[in-house]
N, CA, C and O atoms as a GROMACS GRO file, in nm:
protein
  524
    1UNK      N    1   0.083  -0.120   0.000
    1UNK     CA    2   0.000   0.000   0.000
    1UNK      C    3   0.086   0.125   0.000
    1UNK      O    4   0.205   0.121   0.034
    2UNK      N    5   0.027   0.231  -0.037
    2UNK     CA    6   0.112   0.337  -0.055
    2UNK      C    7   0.090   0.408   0.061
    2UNK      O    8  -0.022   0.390   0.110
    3UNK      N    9   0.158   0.475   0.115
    3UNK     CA   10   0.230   0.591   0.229
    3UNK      C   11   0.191   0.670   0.263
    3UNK      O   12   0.292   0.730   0.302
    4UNK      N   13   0.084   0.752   0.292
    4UNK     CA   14   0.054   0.885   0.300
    4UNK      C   15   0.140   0.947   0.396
    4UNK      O   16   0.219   0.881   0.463
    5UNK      N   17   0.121   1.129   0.408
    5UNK     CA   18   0.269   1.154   0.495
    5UNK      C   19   0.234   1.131   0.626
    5UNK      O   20   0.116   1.127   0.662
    6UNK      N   21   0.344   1.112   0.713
    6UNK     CA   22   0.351   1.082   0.851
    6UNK      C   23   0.329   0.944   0.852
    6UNK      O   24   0.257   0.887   0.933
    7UNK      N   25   0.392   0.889   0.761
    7UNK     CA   26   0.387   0.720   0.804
    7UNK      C   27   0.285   0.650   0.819
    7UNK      O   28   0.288   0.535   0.865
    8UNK      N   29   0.171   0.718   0.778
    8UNK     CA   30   0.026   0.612   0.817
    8UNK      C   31   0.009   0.533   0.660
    8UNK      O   32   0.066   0.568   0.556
    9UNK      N   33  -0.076   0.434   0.674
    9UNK     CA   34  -0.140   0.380   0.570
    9UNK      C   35  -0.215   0.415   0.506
    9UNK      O   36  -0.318   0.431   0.571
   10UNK      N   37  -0.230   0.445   0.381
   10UNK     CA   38  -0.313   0.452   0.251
   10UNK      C   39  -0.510   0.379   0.242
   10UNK      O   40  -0.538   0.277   0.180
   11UNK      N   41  -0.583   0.440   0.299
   11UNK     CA   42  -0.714   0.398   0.283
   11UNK      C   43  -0.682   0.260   0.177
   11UNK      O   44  -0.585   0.244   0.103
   12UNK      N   45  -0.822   0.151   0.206
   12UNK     CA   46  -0.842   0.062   0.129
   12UNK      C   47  -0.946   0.032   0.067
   12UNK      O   48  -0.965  -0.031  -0.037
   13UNK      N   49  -1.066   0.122   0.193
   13UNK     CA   50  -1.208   0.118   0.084
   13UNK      C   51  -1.217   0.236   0.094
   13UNK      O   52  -1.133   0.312   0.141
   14UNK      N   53  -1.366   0.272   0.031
   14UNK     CA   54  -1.391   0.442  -0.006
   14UNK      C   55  -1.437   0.491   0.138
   14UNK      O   56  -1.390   0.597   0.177
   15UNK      N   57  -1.527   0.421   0.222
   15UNK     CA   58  -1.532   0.415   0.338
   15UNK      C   59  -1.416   0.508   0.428
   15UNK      O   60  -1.439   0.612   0.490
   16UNK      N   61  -1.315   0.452   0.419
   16UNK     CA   62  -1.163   0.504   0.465
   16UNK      C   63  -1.127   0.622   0.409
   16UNK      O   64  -1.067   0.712   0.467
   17UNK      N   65  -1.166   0.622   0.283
   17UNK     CA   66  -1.089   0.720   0.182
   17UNK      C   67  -1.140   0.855   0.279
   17UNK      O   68  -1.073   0.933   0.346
   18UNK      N   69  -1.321   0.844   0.251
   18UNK     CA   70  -1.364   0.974   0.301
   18UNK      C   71  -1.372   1.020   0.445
   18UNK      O   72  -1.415   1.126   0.489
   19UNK      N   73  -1.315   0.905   0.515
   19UNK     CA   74  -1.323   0.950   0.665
   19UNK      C   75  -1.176   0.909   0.709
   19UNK      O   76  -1.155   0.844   0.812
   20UNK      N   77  -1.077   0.949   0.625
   20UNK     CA   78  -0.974   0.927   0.647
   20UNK      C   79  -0.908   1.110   0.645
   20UNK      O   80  -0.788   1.120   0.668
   21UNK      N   81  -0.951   1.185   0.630
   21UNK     CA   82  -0.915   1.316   0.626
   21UNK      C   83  -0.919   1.375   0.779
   21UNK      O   84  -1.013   1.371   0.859
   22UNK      N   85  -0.829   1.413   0.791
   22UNK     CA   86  -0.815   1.536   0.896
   22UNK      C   87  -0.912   1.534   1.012
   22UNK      O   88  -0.916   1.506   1.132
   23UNK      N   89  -0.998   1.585   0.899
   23UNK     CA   90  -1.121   1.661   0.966
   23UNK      C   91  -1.222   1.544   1.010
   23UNK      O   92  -1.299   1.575   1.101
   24UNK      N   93  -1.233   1.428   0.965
   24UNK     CA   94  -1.373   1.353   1.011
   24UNK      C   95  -1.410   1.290   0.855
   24UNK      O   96  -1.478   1.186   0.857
   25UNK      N   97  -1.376   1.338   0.730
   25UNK     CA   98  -1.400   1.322   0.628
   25UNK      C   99  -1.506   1.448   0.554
   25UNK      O  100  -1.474   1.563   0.584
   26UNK      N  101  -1.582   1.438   0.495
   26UNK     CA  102  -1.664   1.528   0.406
   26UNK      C  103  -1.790   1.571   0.482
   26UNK      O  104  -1.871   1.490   0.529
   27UNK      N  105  -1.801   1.704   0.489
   27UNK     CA  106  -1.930   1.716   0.550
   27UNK      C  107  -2.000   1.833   0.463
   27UNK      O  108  -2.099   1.897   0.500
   28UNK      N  109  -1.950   1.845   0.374
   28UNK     CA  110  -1.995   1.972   0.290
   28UNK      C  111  -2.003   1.907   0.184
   28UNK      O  112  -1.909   1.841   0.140
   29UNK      N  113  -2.137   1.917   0.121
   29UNK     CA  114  -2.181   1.884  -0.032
   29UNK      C  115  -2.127   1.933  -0.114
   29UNK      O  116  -2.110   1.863  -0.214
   30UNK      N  117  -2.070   2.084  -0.116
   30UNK     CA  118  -1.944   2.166  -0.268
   30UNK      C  119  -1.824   2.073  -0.173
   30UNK      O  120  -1.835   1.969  -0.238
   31UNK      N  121  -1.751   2.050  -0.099
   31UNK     CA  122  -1.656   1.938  -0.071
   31UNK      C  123  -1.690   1.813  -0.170
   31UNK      O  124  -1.615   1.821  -0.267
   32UNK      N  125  -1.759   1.724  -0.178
   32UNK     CA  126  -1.816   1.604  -0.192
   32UNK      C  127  -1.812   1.622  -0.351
   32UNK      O  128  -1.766   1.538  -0.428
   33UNK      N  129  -1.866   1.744  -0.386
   33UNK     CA  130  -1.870   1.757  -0.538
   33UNK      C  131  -1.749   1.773  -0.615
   33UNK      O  132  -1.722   1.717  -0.722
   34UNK      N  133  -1.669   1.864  -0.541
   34UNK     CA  134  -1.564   1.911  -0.589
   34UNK      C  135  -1.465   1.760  -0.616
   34UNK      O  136  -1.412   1.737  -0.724
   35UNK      N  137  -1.455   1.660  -0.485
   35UNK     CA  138  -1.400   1.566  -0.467
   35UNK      C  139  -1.426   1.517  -0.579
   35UNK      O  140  -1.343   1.546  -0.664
   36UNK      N  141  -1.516   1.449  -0.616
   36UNK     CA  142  -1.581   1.359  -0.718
   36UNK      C  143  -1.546   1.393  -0.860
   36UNK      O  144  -1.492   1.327  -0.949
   37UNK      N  145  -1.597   1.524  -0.855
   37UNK     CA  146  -1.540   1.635  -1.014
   37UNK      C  147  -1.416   1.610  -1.024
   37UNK      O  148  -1.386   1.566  -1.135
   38UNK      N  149  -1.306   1.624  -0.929
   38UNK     CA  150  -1.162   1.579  -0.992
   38UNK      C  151  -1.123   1.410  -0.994
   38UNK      O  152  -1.031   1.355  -1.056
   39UNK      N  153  -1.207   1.361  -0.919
   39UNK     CA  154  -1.181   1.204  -0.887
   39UNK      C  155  -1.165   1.188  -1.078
   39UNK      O  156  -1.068   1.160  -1.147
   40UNK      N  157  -1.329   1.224  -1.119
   40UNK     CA  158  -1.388   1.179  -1.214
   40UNK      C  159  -1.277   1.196  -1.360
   40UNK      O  160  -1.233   1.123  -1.449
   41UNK      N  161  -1.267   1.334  -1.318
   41UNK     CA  162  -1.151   1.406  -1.378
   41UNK      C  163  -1.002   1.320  -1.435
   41UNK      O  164  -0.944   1.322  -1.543
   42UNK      N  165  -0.977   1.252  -1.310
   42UNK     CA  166  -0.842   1.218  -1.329
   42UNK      C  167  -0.831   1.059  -1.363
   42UNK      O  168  -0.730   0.993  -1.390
   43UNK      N  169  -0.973   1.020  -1.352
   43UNK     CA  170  -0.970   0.904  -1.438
   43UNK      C  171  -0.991   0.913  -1.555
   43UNK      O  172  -0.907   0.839  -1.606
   44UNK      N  173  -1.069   0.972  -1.656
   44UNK     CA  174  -1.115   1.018  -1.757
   44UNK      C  175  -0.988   1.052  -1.821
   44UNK      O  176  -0.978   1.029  -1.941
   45UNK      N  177  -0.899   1.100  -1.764
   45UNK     CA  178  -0.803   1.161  -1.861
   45UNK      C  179  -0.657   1.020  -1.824
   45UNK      O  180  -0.551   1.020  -1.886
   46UNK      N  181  -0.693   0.913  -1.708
   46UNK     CA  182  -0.543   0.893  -1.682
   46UNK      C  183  -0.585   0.760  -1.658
   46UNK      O  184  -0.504   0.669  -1.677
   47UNK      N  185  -0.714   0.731  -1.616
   47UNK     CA  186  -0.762   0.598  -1.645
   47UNK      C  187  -0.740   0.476  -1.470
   47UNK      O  188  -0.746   0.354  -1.454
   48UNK      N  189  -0.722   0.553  -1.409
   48UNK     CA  190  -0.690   0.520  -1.287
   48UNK      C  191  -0.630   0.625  -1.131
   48UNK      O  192  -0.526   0.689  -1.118
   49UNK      N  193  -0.716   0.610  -1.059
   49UNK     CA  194  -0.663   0.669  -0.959
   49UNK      C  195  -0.636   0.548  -0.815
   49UNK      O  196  -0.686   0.439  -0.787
   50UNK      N  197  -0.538   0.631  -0.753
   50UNK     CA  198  -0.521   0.550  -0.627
   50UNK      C  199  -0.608   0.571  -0.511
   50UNK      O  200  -0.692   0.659  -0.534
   51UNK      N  201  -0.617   0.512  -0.374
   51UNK     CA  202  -0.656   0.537  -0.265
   51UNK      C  203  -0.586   0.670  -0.212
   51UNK      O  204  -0.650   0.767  -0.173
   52UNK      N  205  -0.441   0.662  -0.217
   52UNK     CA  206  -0.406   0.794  -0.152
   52UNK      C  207  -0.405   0.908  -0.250
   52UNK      O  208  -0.359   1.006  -0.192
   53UNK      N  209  -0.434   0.934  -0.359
   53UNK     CA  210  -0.494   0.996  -0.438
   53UNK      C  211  -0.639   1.048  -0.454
   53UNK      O  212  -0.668   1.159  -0.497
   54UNK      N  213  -0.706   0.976  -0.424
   54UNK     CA  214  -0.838   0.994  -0.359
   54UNK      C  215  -0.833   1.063  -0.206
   54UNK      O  216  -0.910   1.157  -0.185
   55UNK      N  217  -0.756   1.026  -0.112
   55UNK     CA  218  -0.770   1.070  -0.009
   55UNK      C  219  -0.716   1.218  -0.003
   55UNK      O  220  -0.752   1.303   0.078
   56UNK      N  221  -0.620   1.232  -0.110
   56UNK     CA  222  -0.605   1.394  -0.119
   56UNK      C  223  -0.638   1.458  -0.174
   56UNK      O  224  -0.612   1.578  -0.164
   57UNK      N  225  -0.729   1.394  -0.280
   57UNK     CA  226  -0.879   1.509  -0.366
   57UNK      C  227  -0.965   1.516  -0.260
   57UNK      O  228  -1.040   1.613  -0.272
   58UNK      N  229  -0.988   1.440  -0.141
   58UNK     CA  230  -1.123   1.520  -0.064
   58UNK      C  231  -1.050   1.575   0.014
   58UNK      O  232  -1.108   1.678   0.049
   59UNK      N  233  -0.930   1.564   0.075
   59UNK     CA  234  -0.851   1.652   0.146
   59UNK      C  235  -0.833   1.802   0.112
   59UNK      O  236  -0.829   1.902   0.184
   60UNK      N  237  -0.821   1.782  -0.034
   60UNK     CA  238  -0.808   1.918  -0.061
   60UNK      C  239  -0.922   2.008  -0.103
   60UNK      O  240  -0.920   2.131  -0.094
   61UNK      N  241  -1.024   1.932  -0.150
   61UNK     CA  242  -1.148   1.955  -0.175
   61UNK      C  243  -1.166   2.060  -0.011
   61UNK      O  244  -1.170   2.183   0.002
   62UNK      N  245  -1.173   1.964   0.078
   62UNK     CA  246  -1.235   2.014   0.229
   62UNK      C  247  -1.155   2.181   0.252
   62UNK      O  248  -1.220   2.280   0.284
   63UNK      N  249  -1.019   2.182   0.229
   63UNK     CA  250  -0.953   2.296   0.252
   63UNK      C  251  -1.019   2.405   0.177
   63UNK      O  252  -1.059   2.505   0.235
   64UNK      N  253  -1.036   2.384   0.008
   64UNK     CA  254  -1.080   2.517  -0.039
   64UNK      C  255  -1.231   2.549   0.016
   64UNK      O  256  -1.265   2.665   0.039
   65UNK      N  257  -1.315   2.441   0.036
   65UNK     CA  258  -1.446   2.459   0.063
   65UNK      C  259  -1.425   2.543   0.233
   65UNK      O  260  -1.502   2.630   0.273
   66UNK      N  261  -1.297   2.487   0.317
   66UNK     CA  262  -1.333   2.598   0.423
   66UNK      C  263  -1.299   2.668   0.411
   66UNK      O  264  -1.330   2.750   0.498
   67UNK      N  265  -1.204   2.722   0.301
   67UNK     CA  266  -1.133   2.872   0.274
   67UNK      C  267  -1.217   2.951   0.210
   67UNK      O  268  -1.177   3.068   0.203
   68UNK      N  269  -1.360   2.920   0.143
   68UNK     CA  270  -1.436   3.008   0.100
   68UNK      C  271  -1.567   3.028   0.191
   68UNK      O  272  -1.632   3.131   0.211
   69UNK      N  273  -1.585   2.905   0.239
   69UNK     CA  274  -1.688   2.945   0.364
   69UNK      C  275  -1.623   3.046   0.448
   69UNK      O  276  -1.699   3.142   0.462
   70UNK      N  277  -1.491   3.064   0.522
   70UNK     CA  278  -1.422   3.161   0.591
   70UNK      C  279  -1.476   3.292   0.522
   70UNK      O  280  -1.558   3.361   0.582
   71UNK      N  281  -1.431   3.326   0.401
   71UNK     CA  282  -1.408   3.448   0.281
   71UNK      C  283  -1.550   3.492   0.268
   71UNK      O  284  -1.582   3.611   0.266
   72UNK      N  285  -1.648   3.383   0.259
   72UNK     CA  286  -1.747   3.412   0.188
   72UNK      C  287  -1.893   3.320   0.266
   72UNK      O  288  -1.938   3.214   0.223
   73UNK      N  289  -1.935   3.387   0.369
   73UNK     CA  290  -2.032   3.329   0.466
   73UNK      C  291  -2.150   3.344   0.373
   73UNK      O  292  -2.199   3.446   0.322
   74UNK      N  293  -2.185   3.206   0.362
   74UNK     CA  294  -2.324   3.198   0.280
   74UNK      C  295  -2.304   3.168   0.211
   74UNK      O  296  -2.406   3.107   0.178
   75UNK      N  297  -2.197   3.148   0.096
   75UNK     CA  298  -2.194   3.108  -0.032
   75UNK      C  299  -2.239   2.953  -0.062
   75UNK      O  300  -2.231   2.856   0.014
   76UNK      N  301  -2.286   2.961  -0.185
   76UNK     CA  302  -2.432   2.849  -0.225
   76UNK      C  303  -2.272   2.756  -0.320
   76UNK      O  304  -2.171   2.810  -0.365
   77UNK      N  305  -2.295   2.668  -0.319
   77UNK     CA  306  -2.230   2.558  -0.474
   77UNK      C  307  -2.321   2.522  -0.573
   77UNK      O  308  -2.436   2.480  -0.558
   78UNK      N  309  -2.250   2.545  -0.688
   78UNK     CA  310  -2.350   2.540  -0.793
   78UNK      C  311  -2.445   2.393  -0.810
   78UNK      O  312  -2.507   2.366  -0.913
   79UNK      N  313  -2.443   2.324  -0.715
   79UNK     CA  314  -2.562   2.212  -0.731
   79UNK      C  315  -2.678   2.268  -0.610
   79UNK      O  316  -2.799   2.254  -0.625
   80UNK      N  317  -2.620   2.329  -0.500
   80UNK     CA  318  -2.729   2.415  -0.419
   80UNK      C  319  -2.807   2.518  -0.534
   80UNK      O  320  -2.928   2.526  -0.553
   81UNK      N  321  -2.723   2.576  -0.588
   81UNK     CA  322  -2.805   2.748  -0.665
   81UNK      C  323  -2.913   2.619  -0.812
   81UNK      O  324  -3.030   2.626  -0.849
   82UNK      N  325  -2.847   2.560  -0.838
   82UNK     CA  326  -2.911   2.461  -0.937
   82UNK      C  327  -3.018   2.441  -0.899
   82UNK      O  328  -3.119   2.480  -0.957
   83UNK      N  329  -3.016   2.363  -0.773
   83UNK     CA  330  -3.150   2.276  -0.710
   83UNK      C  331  -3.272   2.380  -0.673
   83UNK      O  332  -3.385   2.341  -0.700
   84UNK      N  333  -3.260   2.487  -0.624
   84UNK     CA  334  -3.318   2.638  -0.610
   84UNK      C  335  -3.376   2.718  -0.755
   84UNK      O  336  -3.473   2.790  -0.775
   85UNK      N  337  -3.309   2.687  -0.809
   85UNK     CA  338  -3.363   2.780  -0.959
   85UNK      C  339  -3.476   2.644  -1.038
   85UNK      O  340  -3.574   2.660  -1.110
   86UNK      N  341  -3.436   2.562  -1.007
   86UNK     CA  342  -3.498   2.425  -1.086
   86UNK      C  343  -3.620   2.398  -0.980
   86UNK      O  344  -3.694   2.306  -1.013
   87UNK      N  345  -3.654   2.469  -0.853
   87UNK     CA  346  -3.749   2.442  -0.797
   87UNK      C  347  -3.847   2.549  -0.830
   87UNK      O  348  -3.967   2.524  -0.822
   88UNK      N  349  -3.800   2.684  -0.871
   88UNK     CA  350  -3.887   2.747  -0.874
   88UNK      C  351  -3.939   2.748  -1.089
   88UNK      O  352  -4.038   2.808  -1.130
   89UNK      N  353  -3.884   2.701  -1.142
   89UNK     CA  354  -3.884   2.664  -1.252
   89UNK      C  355  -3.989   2.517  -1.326
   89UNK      O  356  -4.049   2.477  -1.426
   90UNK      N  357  -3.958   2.492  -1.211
   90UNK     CA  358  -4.028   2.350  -1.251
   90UNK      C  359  -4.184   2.362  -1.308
   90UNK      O  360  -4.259   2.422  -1.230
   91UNK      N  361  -4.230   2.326  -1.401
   91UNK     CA  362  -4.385   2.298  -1.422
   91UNK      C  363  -4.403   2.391  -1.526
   91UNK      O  364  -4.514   2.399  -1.578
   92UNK      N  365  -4.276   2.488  -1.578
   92UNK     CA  366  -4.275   2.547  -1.681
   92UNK      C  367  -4.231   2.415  -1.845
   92UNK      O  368  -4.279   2.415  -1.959
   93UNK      N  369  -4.159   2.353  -1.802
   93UNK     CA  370  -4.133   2.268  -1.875
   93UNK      C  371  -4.028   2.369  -2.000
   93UNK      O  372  -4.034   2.489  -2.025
   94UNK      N  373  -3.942   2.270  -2.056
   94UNK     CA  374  -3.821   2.313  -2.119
   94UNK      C  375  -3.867   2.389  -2.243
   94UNK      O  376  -3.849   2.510  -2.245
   95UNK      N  377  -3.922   2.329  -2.344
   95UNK     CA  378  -4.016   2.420  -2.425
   95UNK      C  379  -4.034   2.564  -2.395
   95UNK      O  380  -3.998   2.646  -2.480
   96UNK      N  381  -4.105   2.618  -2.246
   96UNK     CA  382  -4.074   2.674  -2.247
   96UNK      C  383  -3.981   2.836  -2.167
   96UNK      O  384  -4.014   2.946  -2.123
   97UNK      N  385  -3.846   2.750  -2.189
   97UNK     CA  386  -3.786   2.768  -2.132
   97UNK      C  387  -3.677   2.850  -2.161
   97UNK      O  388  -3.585   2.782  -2.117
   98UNK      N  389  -3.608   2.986  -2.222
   98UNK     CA  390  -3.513   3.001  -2.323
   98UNK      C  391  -3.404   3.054  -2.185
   98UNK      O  392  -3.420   3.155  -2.116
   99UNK      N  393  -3.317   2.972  -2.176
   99UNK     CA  394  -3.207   2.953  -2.084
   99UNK      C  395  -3.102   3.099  -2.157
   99UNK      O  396  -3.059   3.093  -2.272
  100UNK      N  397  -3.084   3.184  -2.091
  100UNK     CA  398  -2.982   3.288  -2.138
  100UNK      C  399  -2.869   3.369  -2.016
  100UNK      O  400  -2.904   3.413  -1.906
  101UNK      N  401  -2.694   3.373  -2.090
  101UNK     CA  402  -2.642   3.370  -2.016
  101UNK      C  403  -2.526   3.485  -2.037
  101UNK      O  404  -2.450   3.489  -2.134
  102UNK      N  405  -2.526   3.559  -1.949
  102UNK     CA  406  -2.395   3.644  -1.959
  102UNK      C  407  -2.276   3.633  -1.902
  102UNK      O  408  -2.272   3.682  -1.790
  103UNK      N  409  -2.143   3.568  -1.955
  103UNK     CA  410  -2.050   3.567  -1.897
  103UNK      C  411  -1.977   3.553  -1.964
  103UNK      O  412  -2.013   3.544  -2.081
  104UNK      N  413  -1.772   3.540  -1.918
  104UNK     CA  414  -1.697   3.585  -1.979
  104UNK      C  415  -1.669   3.471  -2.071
  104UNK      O  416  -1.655   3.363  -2.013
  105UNK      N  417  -1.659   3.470  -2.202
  105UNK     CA  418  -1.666   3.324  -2.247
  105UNK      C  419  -1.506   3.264  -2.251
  105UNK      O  420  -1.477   3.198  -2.351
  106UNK      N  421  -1.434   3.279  -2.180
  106UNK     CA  422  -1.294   3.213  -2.152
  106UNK      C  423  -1.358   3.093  -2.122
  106UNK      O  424  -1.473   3.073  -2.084
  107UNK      N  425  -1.235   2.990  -2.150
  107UNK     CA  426  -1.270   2.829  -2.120
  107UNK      C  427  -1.297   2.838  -1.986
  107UNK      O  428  -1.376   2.754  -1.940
  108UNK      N  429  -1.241   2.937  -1.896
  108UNK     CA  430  -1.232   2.878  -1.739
  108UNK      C  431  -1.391   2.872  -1.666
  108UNK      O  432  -1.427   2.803  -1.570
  109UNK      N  433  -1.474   2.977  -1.750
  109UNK     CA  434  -1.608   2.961  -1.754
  109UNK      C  435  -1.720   2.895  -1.776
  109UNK      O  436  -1.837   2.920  -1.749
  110UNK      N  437  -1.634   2.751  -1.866
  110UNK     CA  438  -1.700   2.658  -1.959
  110UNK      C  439  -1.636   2.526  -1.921
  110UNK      O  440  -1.576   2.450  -1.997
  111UNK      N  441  -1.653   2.514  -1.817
  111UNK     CA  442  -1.587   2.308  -1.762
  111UNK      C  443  -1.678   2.245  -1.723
  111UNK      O  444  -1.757   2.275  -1.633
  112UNK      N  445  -1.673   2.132  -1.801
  112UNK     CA  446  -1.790   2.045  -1.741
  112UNK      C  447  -1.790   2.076  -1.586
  112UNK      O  448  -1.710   2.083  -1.493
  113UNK      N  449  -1.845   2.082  -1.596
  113UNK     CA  450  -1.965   2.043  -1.429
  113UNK      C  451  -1.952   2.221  -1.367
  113UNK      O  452  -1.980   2.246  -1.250
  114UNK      N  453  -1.925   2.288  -1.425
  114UNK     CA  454  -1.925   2.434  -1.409
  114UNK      C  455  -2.107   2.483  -1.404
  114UNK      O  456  -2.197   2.428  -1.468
  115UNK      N  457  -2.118   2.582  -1.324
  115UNK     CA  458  -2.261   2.592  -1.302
  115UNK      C  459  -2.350   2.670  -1.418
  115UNK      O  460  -2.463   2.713  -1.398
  116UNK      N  461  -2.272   2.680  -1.556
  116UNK     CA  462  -2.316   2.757  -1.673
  116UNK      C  463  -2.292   2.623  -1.734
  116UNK      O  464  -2.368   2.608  -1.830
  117UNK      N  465  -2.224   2.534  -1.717
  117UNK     CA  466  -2.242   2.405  -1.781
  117UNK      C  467  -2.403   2.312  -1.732
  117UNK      O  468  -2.494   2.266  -1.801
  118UNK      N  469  -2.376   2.317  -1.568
  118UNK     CA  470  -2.516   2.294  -1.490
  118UNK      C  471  -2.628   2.294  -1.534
  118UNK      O  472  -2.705   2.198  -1.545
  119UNK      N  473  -2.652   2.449  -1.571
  119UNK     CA  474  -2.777   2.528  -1.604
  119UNK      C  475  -2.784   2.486  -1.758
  119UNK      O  476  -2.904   2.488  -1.789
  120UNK      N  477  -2.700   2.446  -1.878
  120UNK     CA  478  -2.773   2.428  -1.985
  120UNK      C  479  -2.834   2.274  -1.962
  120UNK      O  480  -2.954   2.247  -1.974
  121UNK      N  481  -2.742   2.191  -1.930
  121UNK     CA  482  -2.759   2.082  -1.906
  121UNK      C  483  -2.941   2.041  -1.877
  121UNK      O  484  -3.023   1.966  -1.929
  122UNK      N  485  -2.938   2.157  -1.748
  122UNK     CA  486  -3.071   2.048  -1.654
  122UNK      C  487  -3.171   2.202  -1.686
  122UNK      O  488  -3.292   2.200  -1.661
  123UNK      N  489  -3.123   2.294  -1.728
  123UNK     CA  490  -3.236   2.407  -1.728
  123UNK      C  491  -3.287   2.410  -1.866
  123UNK      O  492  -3.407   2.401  -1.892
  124UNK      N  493  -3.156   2.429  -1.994
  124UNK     CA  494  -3.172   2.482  -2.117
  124UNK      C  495  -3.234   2.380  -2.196
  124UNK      O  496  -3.271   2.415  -2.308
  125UNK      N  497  -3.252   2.277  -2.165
  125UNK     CA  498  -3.274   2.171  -2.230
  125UNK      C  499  -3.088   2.140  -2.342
  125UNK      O  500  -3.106   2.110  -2.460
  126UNK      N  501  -3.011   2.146  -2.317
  126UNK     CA  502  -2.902   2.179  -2.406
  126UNK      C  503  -2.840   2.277  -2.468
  126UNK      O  504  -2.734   2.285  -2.530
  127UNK      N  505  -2.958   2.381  -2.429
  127UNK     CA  506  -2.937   2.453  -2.512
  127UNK      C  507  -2.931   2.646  -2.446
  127UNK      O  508  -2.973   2.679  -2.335
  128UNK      N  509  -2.883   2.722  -2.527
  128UNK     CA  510  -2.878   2.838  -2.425
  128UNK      C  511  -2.807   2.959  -2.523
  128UNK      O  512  -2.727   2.943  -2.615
  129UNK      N  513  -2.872   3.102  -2.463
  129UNK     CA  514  -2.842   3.210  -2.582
  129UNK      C  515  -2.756   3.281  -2.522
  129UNK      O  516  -2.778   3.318  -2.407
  130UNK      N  517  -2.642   3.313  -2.585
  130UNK     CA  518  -2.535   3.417  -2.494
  130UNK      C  519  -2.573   3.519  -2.557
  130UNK      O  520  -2.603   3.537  -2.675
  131UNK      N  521  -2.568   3.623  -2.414
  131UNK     CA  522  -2.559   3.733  -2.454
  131UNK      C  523  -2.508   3.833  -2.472
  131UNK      O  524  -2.568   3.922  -2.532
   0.00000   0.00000   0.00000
């Protein structure tokens, strides 16, 4: 098994993975997401990840999520602001629906699972008008 620092052992199930952090493991849903988004990430592109690799995507996941809760009391993650706009939306149906968006169109704006990716996805029906 591989090493994590300070000489301890490397999680073996996912069980471990996520309650193997610091803190207790994941208690924040933008944690949990974020985790997963790069998990997903780094298989997709590399076709394998490890246990202690996993244990330091939610590790690090947990750090930025408390560095912006610190910065920024209240702030929503884009599957919270999602689930909120899609509740008050609902029963309109996609038809009719014309999803429109202002922002900077650099790639860094446009990554899967980005909350302008989110919103065409589950709001636009696919689809969406920049403006």
């Amino acid at each position: 098994l591989d090493s994590l620092g300070g000489g301890t052992t490397a999680p073996t199930s996912f069980g471990q993975m996520v309650t193997a952090t610091d803190d207790g493991g994941i208690t924040d849903i933008c944690a949990f997401d974020a985790a997963s988004s790069a998990i997903k990430s780094q298989i997709a592109s590399g076709g394998a990840i490890s246990a202690s690799e996993i244990h330091d995507r939610i590790a690090q996941a947990n750090e930025v999520v408390a560095i912006i809760r610190h910065h920024f009391p209240g702030a929503l993650g884009s599957s919270e602001i999602l689930r909120r706009v899609r509740s008050v939306l609902d029963g309109y149906g996609v038809e009719n629906i014309l999803l429109t968006q202002s922002v900077c169109p650099d790639e860094i704006n446009h990554e899967h699972g980005d909350i302008t990716d989110l919103f065409i996805e589950n709001i636009g029906g696919g689809k969406v008008f920049h403006l």
